[in-house]
C-alpha positions in Angstrom: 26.9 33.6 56.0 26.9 37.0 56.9 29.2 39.3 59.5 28.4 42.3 61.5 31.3 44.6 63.2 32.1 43.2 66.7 31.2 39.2 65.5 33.9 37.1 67.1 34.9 34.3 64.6 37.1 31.5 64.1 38.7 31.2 61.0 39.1 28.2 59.2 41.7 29.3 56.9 43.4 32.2 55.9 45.0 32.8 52.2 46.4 36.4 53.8 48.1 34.8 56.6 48.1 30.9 57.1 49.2 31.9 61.0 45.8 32.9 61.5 44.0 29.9 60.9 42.7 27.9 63.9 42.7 31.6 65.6 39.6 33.8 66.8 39.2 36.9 65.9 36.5 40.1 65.6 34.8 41.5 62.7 35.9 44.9 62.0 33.9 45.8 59.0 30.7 47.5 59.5 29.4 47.1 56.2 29.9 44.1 53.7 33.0 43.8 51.8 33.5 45.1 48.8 35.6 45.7 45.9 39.0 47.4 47.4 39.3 44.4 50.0 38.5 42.0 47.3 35.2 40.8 49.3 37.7 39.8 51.8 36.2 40.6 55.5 38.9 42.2 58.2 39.8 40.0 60.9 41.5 41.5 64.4 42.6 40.6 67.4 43.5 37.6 65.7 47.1 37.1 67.9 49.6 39.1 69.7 52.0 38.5 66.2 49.5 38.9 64.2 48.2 42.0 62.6 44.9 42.5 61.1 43.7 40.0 58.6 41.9 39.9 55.4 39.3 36.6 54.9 36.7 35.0 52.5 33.4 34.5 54.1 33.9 30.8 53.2 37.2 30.4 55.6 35.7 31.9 59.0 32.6 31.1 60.8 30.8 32.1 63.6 32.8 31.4 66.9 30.1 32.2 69.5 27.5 29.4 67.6 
């Protein structure tokens, strides 16, 4: 599954923060992730507590579909 800057997703599970799991959240990366964030996509707007958040492509998916 891919991502796009601006996707709102939900995230399944987070191994950066397991506060954000159950949350939505947007996309911030405009390109694919790559090696300095691990492959890890960047999650925001994920909660008023919660900063920023680094995920797998296998713990979010698409919260709009």
């Amino acid at each position: 599954m891919t991502f796009t800057a601006g996707d709102n997703v939900l995230i399944v599970s987070c191994a950066d923060d397991p506060r954000a799991a159950g949350r939505t959240g947007v996309i911030v990366d405009e390109v694919p992730p790559g090696p300095l964030t691990e492959g890890r996509w960047t999650v925001s707007r994920v909660g008023w507590l919660i900063g920023p958040v680094l995920c797998h492509t296998h713990e979010l998916t698409h919260a709009d579909r």
